[in-house]
C-alpha positions as a Python dict, from the first residue, in 0.01 Angstrom:
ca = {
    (1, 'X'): (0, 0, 0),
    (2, 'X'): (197, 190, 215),
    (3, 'X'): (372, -123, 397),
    (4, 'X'): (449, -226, 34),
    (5, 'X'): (608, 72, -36),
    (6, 'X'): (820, 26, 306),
    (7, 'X'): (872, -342, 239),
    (8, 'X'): (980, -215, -120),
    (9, 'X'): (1280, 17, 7),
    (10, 'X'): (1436, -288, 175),
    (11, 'X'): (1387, -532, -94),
    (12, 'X'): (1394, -353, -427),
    (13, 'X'): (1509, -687, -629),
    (14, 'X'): (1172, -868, -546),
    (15, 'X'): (926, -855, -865),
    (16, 'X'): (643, -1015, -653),
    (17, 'X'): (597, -643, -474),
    (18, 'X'): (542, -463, -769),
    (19, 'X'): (330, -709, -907),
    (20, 'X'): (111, -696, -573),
    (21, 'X'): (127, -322, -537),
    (22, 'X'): (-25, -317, -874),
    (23, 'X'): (-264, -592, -839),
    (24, 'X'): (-371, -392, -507),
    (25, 'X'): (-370, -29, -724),
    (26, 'X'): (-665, -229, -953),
    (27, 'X'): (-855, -250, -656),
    (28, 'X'): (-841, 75, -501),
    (29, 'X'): (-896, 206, -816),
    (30, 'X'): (-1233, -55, -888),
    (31, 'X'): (-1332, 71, -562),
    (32, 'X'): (-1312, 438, -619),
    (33, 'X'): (-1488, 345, -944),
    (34, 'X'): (-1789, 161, -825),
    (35, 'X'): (-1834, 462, -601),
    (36, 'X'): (-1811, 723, -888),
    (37, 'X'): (-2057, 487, -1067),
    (38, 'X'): (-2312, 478, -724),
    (39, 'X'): (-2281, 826, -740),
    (40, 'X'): (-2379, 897, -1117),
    (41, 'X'): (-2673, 670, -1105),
    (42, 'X'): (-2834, 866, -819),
    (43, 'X'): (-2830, 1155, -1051),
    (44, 'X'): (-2902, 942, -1329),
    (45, 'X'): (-2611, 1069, -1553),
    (46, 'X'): (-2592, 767, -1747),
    (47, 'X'): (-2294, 879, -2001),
    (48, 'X'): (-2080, 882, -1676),
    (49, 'X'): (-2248, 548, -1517),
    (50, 'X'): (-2134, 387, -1784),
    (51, 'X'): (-1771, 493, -1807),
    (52, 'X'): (-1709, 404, -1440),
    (53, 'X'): (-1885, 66, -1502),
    (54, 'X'): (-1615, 38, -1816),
    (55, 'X'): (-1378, 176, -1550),
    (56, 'X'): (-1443, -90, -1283),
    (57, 'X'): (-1432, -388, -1575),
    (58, 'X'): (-1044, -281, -1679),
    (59, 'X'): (-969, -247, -1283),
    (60, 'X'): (-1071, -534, -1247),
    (61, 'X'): (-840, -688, -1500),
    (62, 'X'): (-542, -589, -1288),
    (63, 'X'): (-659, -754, -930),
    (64, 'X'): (-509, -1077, -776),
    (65, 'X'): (-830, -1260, -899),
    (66, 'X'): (-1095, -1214, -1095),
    (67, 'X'): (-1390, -1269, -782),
    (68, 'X'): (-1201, -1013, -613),
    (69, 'X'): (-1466, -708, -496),
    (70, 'X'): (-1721, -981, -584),
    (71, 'X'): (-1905, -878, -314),
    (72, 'X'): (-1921, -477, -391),
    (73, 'X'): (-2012, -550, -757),
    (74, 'X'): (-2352, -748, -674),
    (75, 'X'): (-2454, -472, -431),
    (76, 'X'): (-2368, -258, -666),
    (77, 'X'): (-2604, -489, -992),
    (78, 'X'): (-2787, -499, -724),
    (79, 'X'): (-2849, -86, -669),
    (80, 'X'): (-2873, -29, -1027),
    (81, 'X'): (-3149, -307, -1068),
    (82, 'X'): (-3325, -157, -790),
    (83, 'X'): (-3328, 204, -936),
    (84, 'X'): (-3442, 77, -1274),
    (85, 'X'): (-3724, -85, -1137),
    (86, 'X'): (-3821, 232, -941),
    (87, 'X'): (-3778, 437, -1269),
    (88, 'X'): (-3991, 206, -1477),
    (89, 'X'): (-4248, 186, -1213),
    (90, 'X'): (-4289, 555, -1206),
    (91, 'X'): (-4314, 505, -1593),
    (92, 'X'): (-3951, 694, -1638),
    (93, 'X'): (-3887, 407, -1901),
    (94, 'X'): (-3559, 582, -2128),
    (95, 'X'): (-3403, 574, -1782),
    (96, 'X'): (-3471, 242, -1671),
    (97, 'X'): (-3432, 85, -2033),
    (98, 'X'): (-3082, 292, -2061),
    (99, 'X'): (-2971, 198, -1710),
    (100, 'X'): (-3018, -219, -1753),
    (101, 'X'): (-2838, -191, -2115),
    (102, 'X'): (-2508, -35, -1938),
    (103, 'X'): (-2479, -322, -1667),
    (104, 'X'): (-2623, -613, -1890),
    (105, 'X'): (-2230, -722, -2020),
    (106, 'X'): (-2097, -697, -1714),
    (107, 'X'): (-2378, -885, -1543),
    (108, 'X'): (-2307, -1142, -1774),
    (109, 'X'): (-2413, -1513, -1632),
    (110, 'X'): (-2475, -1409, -1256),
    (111, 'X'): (-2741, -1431, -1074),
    (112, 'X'): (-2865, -1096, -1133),
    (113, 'X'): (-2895, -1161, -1480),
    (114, 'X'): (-3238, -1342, -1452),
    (115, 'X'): (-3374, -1055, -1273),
    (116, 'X'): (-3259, -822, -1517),
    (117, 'X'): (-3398, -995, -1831),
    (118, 'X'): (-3769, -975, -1633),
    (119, 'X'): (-3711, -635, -1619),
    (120, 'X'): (-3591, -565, -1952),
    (121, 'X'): (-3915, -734, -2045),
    (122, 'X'): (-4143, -526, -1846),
    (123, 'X'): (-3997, -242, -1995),
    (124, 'X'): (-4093, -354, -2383),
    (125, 'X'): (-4453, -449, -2246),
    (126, 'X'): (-4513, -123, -2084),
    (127, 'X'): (-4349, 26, -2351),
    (128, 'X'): (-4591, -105, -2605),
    (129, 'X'): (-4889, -58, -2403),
    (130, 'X'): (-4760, 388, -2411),
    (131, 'X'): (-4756, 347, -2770),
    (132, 'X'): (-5071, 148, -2824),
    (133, 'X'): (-5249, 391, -2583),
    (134, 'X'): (-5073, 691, -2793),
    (135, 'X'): (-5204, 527, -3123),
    (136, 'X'): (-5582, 536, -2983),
    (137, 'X'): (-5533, 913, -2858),
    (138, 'X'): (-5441, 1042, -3220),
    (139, 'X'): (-5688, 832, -3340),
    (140, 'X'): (-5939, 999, -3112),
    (141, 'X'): (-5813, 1330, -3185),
    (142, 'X'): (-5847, 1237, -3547),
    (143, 'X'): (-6230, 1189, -3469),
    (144, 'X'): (-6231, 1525, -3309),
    (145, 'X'): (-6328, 1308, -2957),
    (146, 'X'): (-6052, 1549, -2685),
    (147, 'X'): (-6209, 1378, -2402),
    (148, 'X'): (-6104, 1032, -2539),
    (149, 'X'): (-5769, 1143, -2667),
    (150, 'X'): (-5668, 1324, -2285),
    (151, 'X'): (-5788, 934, -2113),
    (152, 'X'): (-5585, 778, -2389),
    (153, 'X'): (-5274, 1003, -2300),
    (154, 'X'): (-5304, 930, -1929),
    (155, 'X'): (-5265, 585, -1993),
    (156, 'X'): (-4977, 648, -2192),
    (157, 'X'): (-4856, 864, -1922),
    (158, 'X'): (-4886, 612, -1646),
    (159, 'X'): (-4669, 337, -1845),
    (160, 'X'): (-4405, 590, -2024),
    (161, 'X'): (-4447, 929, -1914),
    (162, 'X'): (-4118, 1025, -2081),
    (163, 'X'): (-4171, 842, -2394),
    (164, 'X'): (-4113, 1011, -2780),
    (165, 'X'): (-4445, 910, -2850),
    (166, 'X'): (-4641, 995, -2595),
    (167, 'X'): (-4454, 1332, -2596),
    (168, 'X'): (-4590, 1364, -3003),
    (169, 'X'): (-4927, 1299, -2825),
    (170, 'X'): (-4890, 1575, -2514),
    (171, 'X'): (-4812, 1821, -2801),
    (172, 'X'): (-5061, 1739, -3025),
    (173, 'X'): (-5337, 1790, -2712),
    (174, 'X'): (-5154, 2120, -2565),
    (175, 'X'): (-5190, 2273, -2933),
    (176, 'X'): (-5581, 2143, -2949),
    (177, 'X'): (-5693, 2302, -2590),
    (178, 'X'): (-5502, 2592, -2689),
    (179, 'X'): (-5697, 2662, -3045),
    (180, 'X'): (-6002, 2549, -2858),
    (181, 'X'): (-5966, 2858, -2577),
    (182, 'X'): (-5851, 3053, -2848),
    (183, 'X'): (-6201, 2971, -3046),
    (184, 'X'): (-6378, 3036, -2734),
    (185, 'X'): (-6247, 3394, -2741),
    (186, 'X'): (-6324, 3412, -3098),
    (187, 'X'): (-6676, 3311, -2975),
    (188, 'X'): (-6718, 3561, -2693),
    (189, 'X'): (-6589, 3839, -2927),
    (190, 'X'): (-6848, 3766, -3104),
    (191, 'X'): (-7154, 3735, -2920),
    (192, 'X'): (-7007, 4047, -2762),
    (193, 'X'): (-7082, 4270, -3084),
    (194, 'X'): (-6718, 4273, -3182),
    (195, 'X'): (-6706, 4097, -3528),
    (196, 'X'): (-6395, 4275, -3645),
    (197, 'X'): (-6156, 4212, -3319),
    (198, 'X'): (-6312, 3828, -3410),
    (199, 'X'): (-6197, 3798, -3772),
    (200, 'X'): (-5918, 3932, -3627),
    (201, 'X'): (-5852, 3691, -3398),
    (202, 'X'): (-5951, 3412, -3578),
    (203, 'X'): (-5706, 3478, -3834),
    (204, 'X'): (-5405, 3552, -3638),
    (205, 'X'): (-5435, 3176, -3568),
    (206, 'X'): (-5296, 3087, -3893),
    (207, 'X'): (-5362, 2717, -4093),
    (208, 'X'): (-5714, 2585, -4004),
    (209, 'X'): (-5671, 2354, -3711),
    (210, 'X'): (-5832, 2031, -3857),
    (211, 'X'): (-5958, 1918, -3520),
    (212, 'X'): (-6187, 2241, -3541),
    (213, 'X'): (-6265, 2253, -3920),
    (214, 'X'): (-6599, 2270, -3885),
    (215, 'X'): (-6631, 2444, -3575),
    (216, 'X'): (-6400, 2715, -3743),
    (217, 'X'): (-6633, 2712, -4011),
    (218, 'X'): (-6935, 2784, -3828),
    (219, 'X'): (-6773, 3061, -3617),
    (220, 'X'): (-6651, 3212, -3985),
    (221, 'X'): (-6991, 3150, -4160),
    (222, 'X'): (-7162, 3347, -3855),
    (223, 'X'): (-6926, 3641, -3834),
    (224, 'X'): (-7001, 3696, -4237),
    (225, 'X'): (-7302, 3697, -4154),
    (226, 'X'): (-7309, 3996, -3874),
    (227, 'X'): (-7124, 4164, -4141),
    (228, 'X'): (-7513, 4208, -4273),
    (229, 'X'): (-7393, 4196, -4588),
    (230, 'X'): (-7464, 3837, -4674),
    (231, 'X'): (-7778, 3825, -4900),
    (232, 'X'): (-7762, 4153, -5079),
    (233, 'X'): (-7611, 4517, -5046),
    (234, 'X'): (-7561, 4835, -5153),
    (235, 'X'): (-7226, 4977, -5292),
    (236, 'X'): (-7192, 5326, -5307),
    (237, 'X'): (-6893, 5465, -5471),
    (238, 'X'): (-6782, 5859, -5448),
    (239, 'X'): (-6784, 5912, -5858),
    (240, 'X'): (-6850, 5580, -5909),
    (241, 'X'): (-7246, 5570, -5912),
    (242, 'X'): (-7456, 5318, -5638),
    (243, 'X'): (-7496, 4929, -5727),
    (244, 'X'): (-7730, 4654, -5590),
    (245, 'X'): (-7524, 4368, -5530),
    (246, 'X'): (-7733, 4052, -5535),
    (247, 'X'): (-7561, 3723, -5395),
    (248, 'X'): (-7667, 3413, -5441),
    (249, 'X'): (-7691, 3183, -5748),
    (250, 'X'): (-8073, 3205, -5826),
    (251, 'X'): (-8245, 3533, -5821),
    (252, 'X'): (-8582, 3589, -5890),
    (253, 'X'): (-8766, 3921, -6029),
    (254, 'X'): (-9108, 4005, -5939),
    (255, 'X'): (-9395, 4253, -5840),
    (256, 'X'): (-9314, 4458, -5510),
    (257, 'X'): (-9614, 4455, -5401),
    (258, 'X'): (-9620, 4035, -5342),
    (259, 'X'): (-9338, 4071, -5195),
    (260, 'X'): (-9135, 3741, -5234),
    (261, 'X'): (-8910, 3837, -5516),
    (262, 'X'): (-8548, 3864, -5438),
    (263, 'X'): (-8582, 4174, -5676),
    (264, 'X'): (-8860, 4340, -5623),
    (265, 'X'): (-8993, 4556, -5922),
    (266, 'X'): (-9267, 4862, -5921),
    (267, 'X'): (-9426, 4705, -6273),
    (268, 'X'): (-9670, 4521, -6385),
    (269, 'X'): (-9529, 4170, -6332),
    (270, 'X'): (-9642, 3850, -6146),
    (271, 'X'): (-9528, 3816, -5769),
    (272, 'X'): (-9229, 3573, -5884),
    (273, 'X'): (-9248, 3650, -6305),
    (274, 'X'): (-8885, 3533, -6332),
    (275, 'X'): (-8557, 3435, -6234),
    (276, 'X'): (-8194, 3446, -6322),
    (277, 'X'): (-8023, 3095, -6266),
    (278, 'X'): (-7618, 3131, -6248),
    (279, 'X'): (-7449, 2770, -6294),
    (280, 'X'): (-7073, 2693, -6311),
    (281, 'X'): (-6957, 2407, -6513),
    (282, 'X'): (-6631, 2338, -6543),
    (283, 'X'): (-6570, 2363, -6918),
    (284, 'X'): (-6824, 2632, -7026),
    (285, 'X'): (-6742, 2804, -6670),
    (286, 'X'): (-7034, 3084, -6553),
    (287, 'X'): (-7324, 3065, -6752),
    (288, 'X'): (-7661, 3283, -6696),
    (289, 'X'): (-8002, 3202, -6793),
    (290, 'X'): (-8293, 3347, -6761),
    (291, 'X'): (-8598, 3151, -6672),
    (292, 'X'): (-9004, 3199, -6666),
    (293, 'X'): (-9169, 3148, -6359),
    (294, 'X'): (-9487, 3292, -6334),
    (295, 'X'): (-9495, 3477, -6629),
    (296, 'X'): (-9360, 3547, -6972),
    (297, 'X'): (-9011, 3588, -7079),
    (298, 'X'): (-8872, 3740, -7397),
    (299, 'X'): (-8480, 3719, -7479),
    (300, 'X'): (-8424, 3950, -7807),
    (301, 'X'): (-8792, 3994, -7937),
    (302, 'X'): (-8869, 3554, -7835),
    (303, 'X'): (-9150, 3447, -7624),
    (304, 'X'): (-8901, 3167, -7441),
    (305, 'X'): (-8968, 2914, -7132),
    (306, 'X'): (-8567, 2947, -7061),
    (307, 'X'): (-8245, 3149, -7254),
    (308, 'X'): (-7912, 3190, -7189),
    (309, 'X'): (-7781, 3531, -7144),
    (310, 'X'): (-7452, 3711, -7326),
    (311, 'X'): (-7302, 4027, -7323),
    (312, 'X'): (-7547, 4298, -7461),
    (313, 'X'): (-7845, 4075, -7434),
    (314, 'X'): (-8167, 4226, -7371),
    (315, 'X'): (-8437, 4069, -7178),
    (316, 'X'): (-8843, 4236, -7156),
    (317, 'X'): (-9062, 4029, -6889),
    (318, 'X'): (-9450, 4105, -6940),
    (319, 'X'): (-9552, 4443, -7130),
    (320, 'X'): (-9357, 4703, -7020),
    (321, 'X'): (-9007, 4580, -6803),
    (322, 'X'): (-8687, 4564, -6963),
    (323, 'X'): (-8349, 4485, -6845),
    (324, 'X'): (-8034, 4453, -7075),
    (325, 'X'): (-7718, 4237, -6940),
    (326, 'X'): (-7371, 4286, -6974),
    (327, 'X'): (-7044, 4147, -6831),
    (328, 'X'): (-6883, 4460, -6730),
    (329, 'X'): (-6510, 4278, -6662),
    (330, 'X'): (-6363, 3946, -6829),
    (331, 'X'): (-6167, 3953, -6561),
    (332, 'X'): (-6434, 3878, -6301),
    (333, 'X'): (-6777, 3608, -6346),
    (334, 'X'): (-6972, 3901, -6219),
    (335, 'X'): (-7215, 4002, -6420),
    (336, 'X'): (-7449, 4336, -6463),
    (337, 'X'): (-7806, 4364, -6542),
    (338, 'X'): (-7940, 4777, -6623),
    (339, 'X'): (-8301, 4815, -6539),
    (340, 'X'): (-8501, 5033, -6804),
    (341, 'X'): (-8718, 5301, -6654),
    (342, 'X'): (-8703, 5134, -6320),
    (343, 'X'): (-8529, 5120, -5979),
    (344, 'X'): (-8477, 4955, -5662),
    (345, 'X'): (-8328, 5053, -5397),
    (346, 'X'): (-8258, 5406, -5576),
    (347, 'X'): (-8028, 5240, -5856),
    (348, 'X'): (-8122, 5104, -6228),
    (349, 'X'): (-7790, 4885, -6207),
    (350, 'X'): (-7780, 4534, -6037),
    (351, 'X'): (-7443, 4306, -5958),
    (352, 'X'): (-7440, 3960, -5978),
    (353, 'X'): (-7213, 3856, -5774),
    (354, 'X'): (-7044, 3554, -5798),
    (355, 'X'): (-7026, 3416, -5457),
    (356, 'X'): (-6729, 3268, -5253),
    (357, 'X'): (-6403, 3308, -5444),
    (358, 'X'): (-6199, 3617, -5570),
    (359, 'X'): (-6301, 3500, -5961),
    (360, 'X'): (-6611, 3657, -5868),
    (361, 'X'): (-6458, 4019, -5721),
    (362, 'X'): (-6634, 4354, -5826),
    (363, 'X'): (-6340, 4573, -5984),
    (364, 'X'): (-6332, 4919, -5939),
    (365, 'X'): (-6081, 5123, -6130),
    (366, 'X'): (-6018, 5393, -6408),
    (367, 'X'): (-6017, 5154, -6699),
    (368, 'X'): (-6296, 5005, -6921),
    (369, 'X'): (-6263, 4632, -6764),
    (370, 'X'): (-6436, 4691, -6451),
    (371, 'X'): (-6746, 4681, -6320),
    (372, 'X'): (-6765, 5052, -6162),
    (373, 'X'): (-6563, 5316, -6350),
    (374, 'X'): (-6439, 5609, -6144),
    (375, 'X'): (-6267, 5834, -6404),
    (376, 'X'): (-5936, 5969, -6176),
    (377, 'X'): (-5900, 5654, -5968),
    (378, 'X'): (-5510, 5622, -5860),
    (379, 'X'): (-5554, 5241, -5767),
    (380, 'X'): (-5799, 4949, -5850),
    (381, 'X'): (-6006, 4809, -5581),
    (382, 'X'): (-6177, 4460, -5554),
    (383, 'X'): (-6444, 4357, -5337),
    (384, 'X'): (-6498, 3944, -5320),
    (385, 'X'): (-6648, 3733, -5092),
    (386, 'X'): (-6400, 3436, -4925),
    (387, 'X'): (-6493, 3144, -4911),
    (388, 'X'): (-6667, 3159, -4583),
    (389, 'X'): (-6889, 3437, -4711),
    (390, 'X'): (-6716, 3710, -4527),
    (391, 'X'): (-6686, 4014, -4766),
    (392, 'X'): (-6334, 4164, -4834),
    (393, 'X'): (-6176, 4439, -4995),
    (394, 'X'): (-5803, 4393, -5161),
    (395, 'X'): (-5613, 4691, -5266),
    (396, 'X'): (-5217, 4679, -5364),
    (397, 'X'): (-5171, 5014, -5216),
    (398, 'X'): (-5352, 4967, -4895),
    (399, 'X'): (-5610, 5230, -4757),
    (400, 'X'): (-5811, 5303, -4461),
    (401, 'X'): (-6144, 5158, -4326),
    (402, 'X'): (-6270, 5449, -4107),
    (403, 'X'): (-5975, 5592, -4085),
    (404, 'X'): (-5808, 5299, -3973),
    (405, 'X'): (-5527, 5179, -4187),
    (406, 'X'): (-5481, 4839, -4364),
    (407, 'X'): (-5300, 4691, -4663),
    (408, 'X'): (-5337, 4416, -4867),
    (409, 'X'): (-5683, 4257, -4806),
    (410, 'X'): (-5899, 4334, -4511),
    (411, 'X'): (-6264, 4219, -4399),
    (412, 'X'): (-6499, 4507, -4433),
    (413, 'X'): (-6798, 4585, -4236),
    (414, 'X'): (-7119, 4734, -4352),
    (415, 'X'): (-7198, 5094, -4318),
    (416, 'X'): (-6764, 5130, -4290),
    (417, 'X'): (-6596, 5409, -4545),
    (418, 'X'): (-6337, 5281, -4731),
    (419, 'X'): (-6029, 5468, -4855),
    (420, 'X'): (-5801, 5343, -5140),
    (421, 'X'): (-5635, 5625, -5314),
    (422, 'X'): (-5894, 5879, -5405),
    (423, 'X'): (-6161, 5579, -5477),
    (424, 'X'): (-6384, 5597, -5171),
    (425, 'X'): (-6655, 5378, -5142),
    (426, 'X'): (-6925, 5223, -4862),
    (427, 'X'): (-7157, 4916, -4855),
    (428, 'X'): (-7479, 4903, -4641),
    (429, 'X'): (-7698, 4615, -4596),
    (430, 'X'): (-7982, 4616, -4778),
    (431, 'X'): (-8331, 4406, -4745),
    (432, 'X'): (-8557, 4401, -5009),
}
């Protein structure tokens, strides 16, 4: 170039050296550009690999010849095949698939062409095999089988580690180990006598994982049960009275002294004289009956086998026990039955609660439509079981469970005070 330049001085008038020093330009330039190129595939930046590539094919253009740097270009293909089949190897296939679709134009009918269309084709096999291996791995998960979903993903791994897919699949295992240590804590909380930091716990983990339905299920079916409040308790309200809440949707009445009664009576009645059946249907909704069992029944004055019961009916099993029902709330399918001249557990008024579901809650409140009245109450209180069986409390304006603050709707543990307002209230665990 810079003998043409000389040469050019002398002889201005000749076109031929401008038409070489250009010709000669192309090639420094293609040069230059096949070493930017070289340079951006060893950091694989393939946005710039493939404007040098472009750069080198318009150099090119300008040179004496189109076979000129002939050489440089297949060592170059050549480079670029080799680092692609390194990539894909390692299972890196975006990089190798990305790399072999910037050189296949200008490749175009050489010899490296063969070579690059088997590699372009072990890149779609191992390609599919990632995906077919992802596939089985979510369909393992789906069967709740982590051990057959982490060997699906390592075969994914070893044909397209960086792959969309298999990606979706990491994820989708990194989310299931973590709910599964999380439900191990949940676990250990547990067996360690801490049911509230538990619930706690298990609830701060948001949507139920569906991997661990049942397993969450369990874990929330055995914390409502070291509530001890899942057969039957006792709710004592400060100027509210006490209540025997019975749970459960058949309850039978009998003699104390047998002893296998769910309500056990101190009258002259057979060991299991009766029981009252609680069905939902779904157009007549709750309906109560009562039922003979071992001995007779009579709804309003009637010897009967079997009656259904309604507001303000009263009920007399045998000679001398009497029991009227009510439905305190319309609000609530949790009924009421009063005892006449008897007690258990200290009270003459029984709950039935319907289980699982807040359209069974116990209201307490100031007005007439609840099922304990407490005459100044600033707030109404409900007490439901969810669906797990875990027992609850809901208040608008919040409160305290021994002294601890909540709001909204908060588990509550047996023998704990609760504080909403001035409406103050405890349940203990009761066995009959």
């Amino acid at each position: 170039m810079a003998r043409l330049d000389e040469l050019a001085k002398m002889q201005s008038d000749t076109a031929e050296l401008g038409a070489l020093r250009e010709a000669l330009q192309g090639e420094l330039d293609g040069i230059e550009a096949l070493e930017r190129a070289a340079a951006a595939l060893d950091r694989e930046d393939v946005a710039t690999l493939g404007e040098e590539i472009d750069a080198f094919v318009r150099a090119r253009s300008l040179m004496l010849a189109e076979h000129r740097l002939e050489s440089r270009f297949l060592d170059f293909i050549d480079r670029v095949l080799d680092h692609s089949e390194r990539a894909a190897g390692a299972g890196r296939l975006a990089v190798a698939k990305s790399v072999v679709q910037i050189v296949r134009g200008p490749v175009g009918d050489r010899p490296a062409a063969r070579r690059l269309i088997d590699l372009e084709q072990r890149i779609t096999a191992a390609a599919a095999r990632a995906n077919d291996s992802v596939q089985q791995g979510l369909a393992a998960l789906g069967n709740r089988d982590i051990a057959a979903a982490e060997s699906a993903l390592e075969c994914a791994r070893s044909a397209w580690v960086d792959g969309p897919a298999v990606r979706k699949l990491e994820s989708e295992l990194m989310k299931a180990r973590d709910c599964e240590q999380r439900l191990d804590g949940v676990e250990a909380l547990a067996r360690g006598a801490d049911p509230s930091a538990a619930r706690k716990e298990l609830e701060s983990m948001g949507p139920t994982n569906q991997l661990f339905r049942t397993r969450i299920f369990d874990i929330k079916q055995s914390l409502a049960k070291a509530q001890g409040l899942d057969h039957a308790f006792l709710l004592r309200v400060d100027e509210g009275g006490e209540f025997l809440v019975m749970r459960g949707d058949v309850i039978s009445i009998g003699n104390v002294r047998d002893g296998s009664a769910d309500l056990p009576i101190l009258a002259n009645l057979t060991g299991r004289h009766a029981r009252i059946r609680r069905s939902m249907s779904f157009h007549g909704g709750m309906q109560d009956s009562v039922e003979a069992d071992g001995g007779e029944v009579h709804v309003a004055s009637e010897k009967c086998e079997r009656a259904k019961l309604r507001d303000g009916t009263n009920v007399r099993l045998g000679r001398s026990f009497e029991f009227g029902y009510s439905v305190p709330s319309k609000r609530s399918l949790t009924s009421m039955i009063t005892l006449r001249g008897f007690t258990v557990a200290g009270t003459d008024r029984v709950l039935l609660m319907k289980d699982r579901g807040r359209d069974g809650r116990i209201l307490i409140g100031r007005s007439s439509d609840v099922h304990v009245r407490v005459p100044d109450a600033d707030s109404e209180v409900e007490i439901h079981a969810s669906k797990d069986g875990q027992i609850r409390v809901r208040c608008a304006a919040g409160g305290t469970i021994d002294g601890r603050p909540f709001s909204g709707e908060e588990p509550v543990a047996a023998g704990a005070l609760v504080r909403c307002g001035n409406v103050t209230f405890v349940l203990q665990p009761w066995a009959k």
